[in-house]
C-alpha positions as CSV (number, residue, x, y, z in Angstrom):
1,X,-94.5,-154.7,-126.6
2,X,-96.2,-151.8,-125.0
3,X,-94.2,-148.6,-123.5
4,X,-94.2,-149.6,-120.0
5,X,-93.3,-153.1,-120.5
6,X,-90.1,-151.8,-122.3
7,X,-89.2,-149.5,-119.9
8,X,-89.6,-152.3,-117.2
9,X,-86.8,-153.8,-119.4
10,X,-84.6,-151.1,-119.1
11,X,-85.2,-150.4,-115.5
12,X,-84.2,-154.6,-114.9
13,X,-81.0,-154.2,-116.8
14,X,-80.0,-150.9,-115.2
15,X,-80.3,-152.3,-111.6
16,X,-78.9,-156.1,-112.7
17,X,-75.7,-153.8,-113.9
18,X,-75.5,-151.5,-110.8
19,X,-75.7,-154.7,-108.8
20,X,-73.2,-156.5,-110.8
21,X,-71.1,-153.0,-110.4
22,X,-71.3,-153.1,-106.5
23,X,-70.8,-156.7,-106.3
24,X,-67.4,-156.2,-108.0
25,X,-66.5,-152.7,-105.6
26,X,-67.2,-154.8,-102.4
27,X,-65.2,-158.1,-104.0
28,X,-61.8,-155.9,-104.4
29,X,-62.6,-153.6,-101.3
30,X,-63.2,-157.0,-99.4
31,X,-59.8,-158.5,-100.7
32,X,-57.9,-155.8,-100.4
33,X,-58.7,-155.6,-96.9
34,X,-58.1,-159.4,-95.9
35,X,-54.6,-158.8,-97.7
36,X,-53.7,-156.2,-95.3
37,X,-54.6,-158.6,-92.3
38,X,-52.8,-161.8,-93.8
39,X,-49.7,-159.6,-93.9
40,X,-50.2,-158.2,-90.2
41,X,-50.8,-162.6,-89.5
42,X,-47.3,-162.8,-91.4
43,X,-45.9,-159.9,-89.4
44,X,-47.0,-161.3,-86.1
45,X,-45.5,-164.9,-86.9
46,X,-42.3,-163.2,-88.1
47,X,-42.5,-161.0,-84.7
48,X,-42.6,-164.5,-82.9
49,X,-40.0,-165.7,-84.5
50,X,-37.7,-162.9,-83.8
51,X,-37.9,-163.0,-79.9
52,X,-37.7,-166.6,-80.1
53,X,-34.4,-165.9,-81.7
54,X,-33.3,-163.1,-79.7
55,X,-34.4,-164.7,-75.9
56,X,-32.9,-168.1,-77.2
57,X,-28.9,-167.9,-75.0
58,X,-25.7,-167.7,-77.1
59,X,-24.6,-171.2,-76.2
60,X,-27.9,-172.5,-77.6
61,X,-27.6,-170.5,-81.2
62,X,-29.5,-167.5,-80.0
63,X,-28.5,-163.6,-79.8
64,X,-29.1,-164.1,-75.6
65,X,-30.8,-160.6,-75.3
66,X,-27.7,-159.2,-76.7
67,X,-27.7,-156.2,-79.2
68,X,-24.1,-156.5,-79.8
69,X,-24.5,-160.1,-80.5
70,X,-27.6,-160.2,-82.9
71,X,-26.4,-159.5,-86.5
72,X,-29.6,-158.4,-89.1
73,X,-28.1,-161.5,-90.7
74,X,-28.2,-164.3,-88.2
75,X,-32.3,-162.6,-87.1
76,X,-33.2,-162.7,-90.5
77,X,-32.3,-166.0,-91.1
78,X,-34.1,-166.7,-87.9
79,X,-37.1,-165.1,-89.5
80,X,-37.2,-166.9,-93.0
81,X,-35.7,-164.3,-95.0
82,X,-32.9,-164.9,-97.8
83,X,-30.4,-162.6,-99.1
84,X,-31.3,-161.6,-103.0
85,X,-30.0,-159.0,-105.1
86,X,-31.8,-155.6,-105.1
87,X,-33.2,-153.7,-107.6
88,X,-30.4,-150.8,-107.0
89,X,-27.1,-151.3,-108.6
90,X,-24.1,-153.6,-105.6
91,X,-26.9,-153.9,-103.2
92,X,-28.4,-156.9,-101.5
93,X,-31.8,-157.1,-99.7
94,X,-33.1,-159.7,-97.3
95,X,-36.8,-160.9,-99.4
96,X,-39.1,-163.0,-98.0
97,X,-41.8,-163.7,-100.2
98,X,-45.3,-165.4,-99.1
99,X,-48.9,-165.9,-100.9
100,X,-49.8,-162.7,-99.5
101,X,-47.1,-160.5,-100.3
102,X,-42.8,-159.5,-100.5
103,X,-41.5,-158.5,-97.7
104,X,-37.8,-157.0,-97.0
105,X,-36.2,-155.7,-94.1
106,X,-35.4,-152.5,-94.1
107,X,-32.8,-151.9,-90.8
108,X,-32.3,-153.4,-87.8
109,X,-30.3,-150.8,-85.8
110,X,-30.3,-151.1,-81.1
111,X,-33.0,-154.0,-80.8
112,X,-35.2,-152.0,-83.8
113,X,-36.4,-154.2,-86.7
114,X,-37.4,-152.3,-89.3
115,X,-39.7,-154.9,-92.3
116,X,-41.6,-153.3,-94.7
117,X,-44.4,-155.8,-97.1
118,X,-46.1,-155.0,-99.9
119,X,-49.0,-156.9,-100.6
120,X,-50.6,-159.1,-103.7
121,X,-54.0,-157.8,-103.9
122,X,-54.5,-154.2,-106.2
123,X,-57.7,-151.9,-105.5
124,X,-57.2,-148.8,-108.0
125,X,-53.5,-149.9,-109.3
126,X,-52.2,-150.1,-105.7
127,X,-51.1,-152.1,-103.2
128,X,-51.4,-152.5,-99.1
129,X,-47.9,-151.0,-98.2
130,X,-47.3,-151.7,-94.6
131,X,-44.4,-150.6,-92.7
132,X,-43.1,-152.7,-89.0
133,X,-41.3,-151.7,-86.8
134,X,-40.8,-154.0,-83.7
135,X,-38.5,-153.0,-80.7
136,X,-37.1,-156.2,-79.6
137,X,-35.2,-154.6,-76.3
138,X,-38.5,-152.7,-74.6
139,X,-41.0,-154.8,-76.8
140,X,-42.7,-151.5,-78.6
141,X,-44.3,-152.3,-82.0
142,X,-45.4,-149.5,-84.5
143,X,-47.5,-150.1,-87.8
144,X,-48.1,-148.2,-90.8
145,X,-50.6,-149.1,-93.8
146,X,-50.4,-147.3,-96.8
147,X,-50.7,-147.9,-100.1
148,X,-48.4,-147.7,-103.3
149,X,-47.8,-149.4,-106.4
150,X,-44.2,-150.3,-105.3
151,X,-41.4,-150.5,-103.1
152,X,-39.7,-147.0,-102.5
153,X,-36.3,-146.9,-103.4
């Protein structure tokens, strides 16, 4: 073969491997990013949930607008979520796990629920970390995406 033929070669395989290389960044950029929105899908349907629950009246099993009334127990419940032991030592979390992520509720304090999800999908060892906070009383939401490789304790 003659010079230029061989380099031909070269110059095939180097742009068959920087294709192959993008193809892969835009595959895990592309999936971490439809993570993040399955878990803002989950929070929304969880968010539903939760006023369903908390504009449902007290004689009909609902918290009846009431803050004194709705325990983080009974909403959660409301919500899906089950009480499982934590990683910290006589602690319980409320979990909710789905295809897309964990999810545990972090407080629920005057109306305020407090959920925080981790998702499934990696891009460069970490995962989407998104924190919710819904106000059930004056209907305020507030989200935060992040990234980490783990619940904080």
């Amino acid at each position: 073969m003659g010079v230029q033929q061989l380099l031909l070669i070269v110059l095939g395989v180097i742009i068959v491997g920087l294709a192959v290389a993008v193809g892969i960044w835009m595959f895990q950029f592309y999936a971490y990013n439809a993570n993040v929105n399955a878990i803002l899908a989950d929070f929304n349907s969880m968010r539903l949930d939760a006023i369903t629950y908390w504009a449902t009246p007290i004689f009909m099993g609902g918290a009846g607008k009431e803050t004194d009334l709705c325990s983080i127990d009974a909403l959660a419940s409301a919500i899906g979520f089950d009480l499982q032991d934590s990683e910290s030592i006589l602690q319980m979390a409320l979990v909710k796990e789905t295809i897309n992520g964990s999810y545990k509720i972090n407080s629920f304090e005057d109306g305020e629920l407090v959920i925080h999800a981790l998702g499934k999908v990696t891009k460069a060892g970490k995962h989407p970390y998104i924190q919710y906070e819904y106000n059930l009383c004056t209907d305020e939401l507030s989200v935060e995406i992040h990234a980490a490789s783990q619940f904080p304790q």
